[in-house]
TILUMDREN-602816 format. One line per field, with one value per residue (C-alpha): residue number from 1; residue in three letters; chain; x, y, z. Coordinates in steps of 0.2 Angstrom, whole numbers, plus 5000, padded with zeros to 4 digits. Layout:
BEGIN
selo	c(NUM ...)
lumdo	c(ALA ...)
papa	c(A ...)
px	c(X ...)
py	c(Y ...)
pz	c(Z ...)
// end
This chain:
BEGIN
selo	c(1 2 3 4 5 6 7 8 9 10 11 12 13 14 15 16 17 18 19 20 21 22 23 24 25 26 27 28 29 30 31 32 33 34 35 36 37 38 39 40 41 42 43 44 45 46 47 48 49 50 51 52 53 54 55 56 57 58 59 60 61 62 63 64 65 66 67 68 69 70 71 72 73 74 75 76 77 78 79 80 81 82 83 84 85 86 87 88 89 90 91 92 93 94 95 96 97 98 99 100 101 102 103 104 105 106 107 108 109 110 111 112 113 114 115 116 117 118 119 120 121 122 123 124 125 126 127 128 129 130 131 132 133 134 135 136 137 138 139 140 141 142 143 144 145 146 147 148 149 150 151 152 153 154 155 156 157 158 159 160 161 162 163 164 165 166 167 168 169 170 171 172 173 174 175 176 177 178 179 180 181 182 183 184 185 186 187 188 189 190 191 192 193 194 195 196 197 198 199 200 201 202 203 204 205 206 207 208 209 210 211 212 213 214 215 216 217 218 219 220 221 222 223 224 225 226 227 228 229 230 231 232 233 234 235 236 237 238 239 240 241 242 243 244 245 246 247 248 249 250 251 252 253 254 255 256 257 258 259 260 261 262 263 264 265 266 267 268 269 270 271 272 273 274 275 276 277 278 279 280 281 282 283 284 285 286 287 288 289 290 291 292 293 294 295 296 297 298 299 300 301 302 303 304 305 306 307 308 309 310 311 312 313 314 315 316 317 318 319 320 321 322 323 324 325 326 327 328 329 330 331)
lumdo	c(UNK UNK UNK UNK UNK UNK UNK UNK UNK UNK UNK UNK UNK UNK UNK UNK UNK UNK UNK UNK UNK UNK UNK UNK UNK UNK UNK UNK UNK UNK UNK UNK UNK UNK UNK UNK UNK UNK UNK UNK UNK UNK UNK UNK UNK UNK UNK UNK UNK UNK UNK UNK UNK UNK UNK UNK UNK UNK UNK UNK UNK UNK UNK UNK UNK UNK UNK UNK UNK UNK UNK UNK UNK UNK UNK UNK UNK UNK UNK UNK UNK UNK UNK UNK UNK UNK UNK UNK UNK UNK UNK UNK UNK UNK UNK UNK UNK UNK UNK UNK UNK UNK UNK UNK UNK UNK UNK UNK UNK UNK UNK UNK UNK UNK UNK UNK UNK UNK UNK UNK UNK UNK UNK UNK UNK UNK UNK UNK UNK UNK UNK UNK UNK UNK UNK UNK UNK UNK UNK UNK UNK UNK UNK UNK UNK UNK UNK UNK UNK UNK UNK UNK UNK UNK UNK UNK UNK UNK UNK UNK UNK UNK UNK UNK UNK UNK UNK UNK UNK UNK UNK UNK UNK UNK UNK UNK UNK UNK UNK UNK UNK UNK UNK UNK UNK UNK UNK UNK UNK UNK UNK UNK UNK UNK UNK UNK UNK UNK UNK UNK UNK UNK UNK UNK UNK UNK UNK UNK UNK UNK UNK UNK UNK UNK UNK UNK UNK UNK UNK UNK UNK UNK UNK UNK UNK UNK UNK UNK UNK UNK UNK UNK UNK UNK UNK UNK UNK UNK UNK UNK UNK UNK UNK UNK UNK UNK UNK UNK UNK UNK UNK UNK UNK UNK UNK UNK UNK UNK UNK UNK UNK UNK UNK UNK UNK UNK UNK UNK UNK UNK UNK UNK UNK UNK UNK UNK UNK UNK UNK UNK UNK UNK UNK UNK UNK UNK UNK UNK UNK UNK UNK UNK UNK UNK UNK UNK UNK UNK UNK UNK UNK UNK UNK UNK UNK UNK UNK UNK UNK UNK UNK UNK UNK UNK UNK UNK UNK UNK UNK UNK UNK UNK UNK UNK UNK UNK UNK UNK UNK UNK UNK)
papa	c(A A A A A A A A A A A A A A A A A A A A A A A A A A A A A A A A A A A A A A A A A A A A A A A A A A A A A A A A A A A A A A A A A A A A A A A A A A A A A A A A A A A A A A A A A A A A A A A A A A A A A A A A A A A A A A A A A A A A A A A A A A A A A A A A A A A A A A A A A A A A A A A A A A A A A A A A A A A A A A A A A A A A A A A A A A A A A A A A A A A A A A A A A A A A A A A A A A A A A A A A A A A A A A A A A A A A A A A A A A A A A A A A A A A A A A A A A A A A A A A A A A A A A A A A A A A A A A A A A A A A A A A A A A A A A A A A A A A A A A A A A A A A A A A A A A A A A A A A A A A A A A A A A A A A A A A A A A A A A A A A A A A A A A A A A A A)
px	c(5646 5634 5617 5608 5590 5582 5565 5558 5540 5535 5520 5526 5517 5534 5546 5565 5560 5564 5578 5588 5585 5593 5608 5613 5612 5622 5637 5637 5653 5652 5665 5672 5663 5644 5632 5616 5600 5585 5568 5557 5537 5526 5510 5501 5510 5502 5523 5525 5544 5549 5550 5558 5573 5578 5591 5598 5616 5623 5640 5641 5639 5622 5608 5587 5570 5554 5538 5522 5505 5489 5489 5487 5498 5515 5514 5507 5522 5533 5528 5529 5546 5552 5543 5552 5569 5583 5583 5604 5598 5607 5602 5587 5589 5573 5572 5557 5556 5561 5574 5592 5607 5626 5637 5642 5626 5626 5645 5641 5625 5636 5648 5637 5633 5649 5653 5637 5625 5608 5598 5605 5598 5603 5595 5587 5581 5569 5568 5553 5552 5570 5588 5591 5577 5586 5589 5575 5561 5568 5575 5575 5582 5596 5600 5599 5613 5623 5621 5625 5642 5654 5660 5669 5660 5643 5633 5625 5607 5600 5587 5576 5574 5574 5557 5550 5559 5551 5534 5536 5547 5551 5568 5570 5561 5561 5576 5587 5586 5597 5593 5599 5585 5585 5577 5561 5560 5541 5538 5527 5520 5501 5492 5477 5483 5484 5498 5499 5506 5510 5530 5529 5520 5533 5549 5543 5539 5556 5567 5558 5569 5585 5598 5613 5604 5613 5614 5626 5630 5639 5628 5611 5596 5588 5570 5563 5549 5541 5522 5519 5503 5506 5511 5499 5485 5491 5478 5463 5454 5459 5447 5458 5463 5455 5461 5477 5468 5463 5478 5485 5473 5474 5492 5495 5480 5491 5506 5499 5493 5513 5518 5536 5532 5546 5535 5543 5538 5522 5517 5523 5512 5498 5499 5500 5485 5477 5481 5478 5461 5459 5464 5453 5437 5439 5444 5426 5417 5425 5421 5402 5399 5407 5396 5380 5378 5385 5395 5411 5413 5428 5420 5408 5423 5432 5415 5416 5433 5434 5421 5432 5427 5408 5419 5432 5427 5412 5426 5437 5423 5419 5436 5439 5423 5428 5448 5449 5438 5452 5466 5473 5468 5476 5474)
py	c(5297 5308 5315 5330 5331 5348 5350 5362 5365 5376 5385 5400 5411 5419 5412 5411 5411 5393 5394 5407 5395 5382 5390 5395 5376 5372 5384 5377 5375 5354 5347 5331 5316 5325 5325 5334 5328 5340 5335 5349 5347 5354 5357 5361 5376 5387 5389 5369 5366 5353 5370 5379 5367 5366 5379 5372 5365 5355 5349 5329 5331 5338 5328 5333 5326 5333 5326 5333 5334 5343 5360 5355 5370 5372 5359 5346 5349 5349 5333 5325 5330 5325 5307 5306 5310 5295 5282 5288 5305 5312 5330 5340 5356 5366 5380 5391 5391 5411 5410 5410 5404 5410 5397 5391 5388 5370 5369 5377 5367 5351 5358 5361 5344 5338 5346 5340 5352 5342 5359 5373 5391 5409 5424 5431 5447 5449 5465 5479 5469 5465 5467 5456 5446 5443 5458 5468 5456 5445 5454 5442 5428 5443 5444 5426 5424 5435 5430 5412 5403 5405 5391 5388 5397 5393 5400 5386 5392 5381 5370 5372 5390 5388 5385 5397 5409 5400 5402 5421 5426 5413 5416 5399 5404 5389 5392 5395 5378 5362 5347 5330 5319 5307 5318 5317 5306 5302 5324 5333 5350 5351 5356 5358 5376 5381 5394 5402 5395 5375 5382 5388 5372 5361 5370 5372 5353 5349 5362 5353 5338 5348 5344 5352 5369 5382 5398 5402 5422 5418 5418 5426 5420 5430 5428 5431 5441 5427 5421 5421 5415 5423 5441 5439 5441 5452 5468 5468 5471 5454 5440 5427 5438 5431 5413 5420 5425 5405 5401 5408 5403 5386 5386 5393 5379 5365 5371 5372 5351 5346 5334 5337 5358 5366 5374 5393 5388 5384 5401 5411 5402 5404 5422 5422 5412 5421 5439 5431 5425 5443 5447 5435 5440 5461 5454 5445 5459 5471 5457 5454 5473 5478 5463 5468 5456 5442 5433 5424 5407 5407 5410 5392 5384 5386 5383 5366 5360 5368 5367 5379 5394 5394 5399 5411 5419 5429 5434 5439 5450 5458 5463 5470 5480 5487 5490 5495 5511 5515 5511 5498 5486 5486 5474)
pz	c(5410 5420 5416 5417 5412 5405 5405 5394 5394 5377 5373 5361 5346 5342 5331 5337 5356 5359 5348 5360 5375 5364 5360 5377 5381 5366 5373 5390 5395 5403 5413 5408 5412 5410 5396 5396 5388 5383 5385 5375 5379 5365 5375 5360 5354 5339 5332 5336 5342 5328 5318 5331 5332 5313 5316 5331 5332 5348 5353 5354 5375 5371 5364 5363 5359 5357 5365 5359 5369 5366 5379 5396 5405 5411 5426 5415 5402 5415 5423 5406 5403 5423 5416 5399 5408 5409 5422 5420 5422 5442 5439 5435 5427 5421 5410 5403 5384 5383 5398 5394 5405 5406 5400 5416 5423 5422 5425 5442 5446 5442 5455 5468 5465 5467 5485 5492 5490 5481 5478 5470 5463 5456 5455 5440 5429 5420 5409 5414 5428 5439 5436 5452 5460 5476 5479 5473 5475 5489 5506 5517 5504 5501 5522 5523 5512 5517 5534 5527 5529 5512 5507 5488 5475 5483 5498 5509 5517 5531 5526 5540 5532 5511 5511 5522 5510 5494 5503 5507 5490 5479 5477 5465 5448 5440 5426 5442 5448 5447 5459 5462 5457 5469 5482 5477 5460 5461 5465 5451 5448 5451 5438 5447 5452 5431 5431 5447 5459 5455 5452 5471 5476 5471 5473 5492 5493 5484 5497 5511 5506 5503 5516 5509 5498 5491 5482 5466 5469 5450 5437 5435 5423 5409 5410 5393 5384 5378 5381 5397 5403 5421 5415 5403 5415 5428 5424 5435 5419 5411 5412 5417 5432 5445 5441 5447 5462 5467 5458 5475 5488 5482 5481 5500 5505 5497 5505 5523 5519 5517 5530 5532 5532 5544 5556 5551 5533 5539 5549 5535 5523 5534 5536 5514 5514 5525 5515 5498 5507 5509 5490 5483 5492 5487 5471 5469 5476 5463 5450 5457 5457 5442 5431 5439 5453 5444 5456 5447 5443 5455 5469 5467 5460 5476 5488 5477 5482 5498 5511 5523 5509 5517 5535 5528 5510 5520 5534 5522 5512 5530 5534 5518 5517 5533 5533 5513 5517 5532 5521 5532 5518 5500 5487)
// end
């Protein structure tokens, strides 16, 4: 028998939201010869998820536990479950506590898997937000695979290319994915970067080891309504905003310091470094000014850690004083 590990990281203040993501794993549809084990992190959820699950039912294939840990994030829960998974385990599948897959999802992902193909993602909607990722959110993933040679239910991408693609529009939300854990078995999520950008930090490290990528043009993700700690902070207004805003500079900086970065990759990322550089200094100016001079704790966390910041973050703040005023600069 063969074994595919899904990680679950859950933080949630709903009741019934982890239950839905349980249920479309209950009626996946697995080929003979797979099981599936689920590995649900409780990273100190106020609705804890050993009361979530007292209404779930599984087939025998399908068999789940429950680790707890006090809150440490999304990338700390989701290292935990990639430690808790099975020395058997020969796929990773991850899934968000609120997302939902159709039934074949893993039934394709194991497919993939069986033609040679050790990365494999779909596209996703999320509702208010997308019906179709790739093609809404995701041009150049979208011309990619079209371009891309057909071959059994799956579209194979060039490797060289897939994480230039992650880099620029991260086509490979998290729920989407199913890998071969053998490519990179000692690979976590940082959770240095909070909840921006350690999803995109380590999908790109992971796609830099694909040989053999894919995309499955079948099935498409639900992303939930759920708590959302990303969403949840989008509004300039929100305190936690600009966290997102280092979230991404320190995200692009960790990319940019990947060995085996494909030098396409690498350009793009520069370029998004260099505008989230730019995003992050008039964000810290419209901070500074609007708290009466008080410069955010933000901008010395990042001095801190990066010494570079004393080069660029007063560059940045210049070109954005004097391009925003001409228009050739929006945040």
């Amino acid at each position: 028998m063969s074994l595919v590990s899904v990680i679950i990281p859950y933080y949630q203040r709903k009741a019934g939201v982890l239950l839905g993501a349980l249920r479309g794993i209950a009626n996946q549809d697995l080929p003979d010869g797979w099981r599936v084990e689920v590995i649900i992190v409780d990273d100190g959820s106020p609705r804890p998820a050993r009361d979530e699950v007292r209404g779930a039912a599984f087939p025998p294939s399908v068999r789940f536990r429950i680790v707890e840990q006090e809150n440490r994030g999304a990338a700390a829960a989701r290292n935990r479950g990639l430690d808790e998974a099975s020395p058997e385990t020969t796929l990773i599948a991850y899934l968000d506590s609120d997302d939902s897959w159709p039934r074949d999802h893993l039934a394709l992902g194991i497919r993939a898997h069986e033609l040679g193909h050790d990365f494999c993602f779909s596209d996703n909607r999320r509702a208010g937000h997308h019906t179709s990722h790739i093609k809404e959110g995701a041009p150049k993933t979208a011309a990619a695979i079209s371009r891309a040679s057909q071959g059994h239910q799956f579209v194979e991408l060039p490797a060289q290319s897939l994480a230039g693609l992650i880099v620029e529009e991260f086509p490979t939300q998290a729920s989407t994915v199913v890998h071969r854990r053998e490519m990179a078995p000692g690979l976590r999520f940082d959770p240095r970067l909070g909840n921006c950008g350690e999803d995109v930090l380590y999908f790109v490290a992971l796609a830099s080891r694909a040989r053999h990528p894919c995309f499955n043009p079948t099935t498409v993700v639900e992303c939930g309504s759920g708590f959302n700690v990303f969403f949840g902070r989008l509004d300039w207004e929100n305190p936690s905003f600009m966290d997102i805003q280092l979230g991404y500079v320190k995200c692009y900086a960790a990319i940019l310091r990947l060995s085996d970065l494909e030098p396409g990759a690498r350009a793009i990322c520069r370029s998004k470094l260099r505008r989230k550089r730019h995003d992050f200094a008039f964000h810290a100016l419209r901070r500074t000014v609007k708290d009466r001079g008080r410069i955010p704790p933000q901008v010395r966390s990042i001095a801190r850690d990066d010494r570079t910041t004393l080069l660029w973050f007063p560059a940045a703040m210049c070109r954005v004083l004097l391009l925003h005023p001409l228009r050739l600069y929006k945040p």
